[in-house]
C-alpha positions as CSV (number, residue, x, y, z in Angstrom):
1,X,27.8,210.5,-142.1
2,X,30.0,212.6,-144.0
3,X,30.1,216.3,-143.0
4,X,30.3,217.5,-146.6
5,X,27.0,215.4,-147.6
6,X,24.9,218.1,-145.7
7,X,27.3,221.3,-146.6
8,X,25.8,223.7,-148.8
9,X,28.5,225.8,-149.3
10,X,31.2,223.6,-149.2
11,X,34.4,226.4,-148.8
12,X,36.9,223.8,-148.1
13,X,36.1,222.0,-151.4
14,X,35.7,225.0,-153.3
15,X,39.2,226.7,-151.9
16,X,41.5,224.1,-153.3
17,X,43.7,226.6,-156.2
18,X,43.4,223.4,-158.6
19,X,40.1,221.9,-157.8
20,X,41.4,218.3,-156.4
21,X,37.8,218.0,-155.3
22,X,34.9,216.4,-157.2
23,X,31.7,215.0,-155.9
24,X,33.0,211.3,-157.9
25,X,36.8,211.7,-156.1
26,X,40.0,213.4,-155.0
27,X,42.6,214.2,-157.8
28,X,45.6,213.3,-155.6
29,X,48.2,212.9,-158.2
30,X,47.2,216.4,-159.6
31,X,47.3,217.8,-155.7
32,X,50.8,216.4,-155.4
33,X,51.9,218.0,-158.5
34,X,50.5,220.9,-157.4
35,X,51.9,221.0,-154.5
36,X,55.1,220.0,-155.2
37,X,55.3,222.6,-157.7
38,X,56.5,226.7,-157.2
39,X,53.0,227.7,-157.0
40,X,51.7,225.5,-154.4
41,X,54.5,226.5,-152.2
42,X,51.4,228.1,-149.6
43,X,49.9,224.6,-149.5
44,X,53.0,222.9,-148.4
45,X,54.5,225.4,-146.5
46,X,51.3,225.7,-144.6
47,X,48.8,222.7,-145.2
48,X,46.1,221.9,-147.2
49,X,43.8,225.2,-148.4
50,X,41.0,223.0,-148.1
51,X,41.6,221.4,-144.8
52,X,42.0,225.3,-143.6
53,X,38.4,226.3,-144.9
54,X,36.6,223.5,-143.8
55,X,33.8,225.0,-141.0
56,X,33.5,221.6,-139.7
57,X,37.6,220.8,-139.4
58,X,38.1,224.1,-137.5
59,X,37.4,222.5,-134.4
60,X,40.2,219.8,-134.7
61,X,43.0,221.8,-136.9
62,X,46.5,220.7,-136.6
63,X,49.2,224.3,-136.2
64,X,50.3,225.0,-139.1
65,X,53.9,223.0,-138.6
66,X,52.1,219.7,-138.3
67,X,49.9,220.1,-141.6
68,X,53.3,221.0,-143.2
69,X,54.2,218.0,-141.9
70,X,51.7,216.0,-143.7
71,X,52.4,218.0,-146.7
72,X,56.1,216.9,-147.0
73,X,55.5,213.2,-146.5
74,X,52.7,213.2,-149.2
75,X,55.5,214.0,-151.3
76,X,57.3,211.1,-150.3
77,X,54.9,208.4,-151.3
């Protein structure tokens, strides 16, 4: 079961500044553009917006540091 199946509202989806999200997939090339670029400097400096917003995720967020983390070695692959 997938949370977002059953999410009305879906604010984590809906929050990403470039719409990575679809109900067919996840536009990861254009996230790590994004992100790599000047304006998504909040998204790798702090983690994913969408990650942040989800009501679901709150429960098992990572701090901030260790989403940056994540962040930096996306742009490494």
């Amino acid at each position: 079961h997938h949370p977002c199946d059953t999410c009305t509202d879906k604010p984590c989806l809906n929050s990403c500044p470039i719409g990575a999200f679809t109900d067919e997939a996840y536009a990861y090339p254009a996230c790590k553009s994004y992100v790599g670029s000047r304006a998504g400097q909040a998204c790798f400096s702090n983690g994913c917006s969408a990650r942040q917003a989800c009501p679901v995720g709150k429960d098992y967020s990572n701090r901030k540091d260790h989403q940056a983390f994540h962040m930096q070695a996306m742009m490494t692959n």
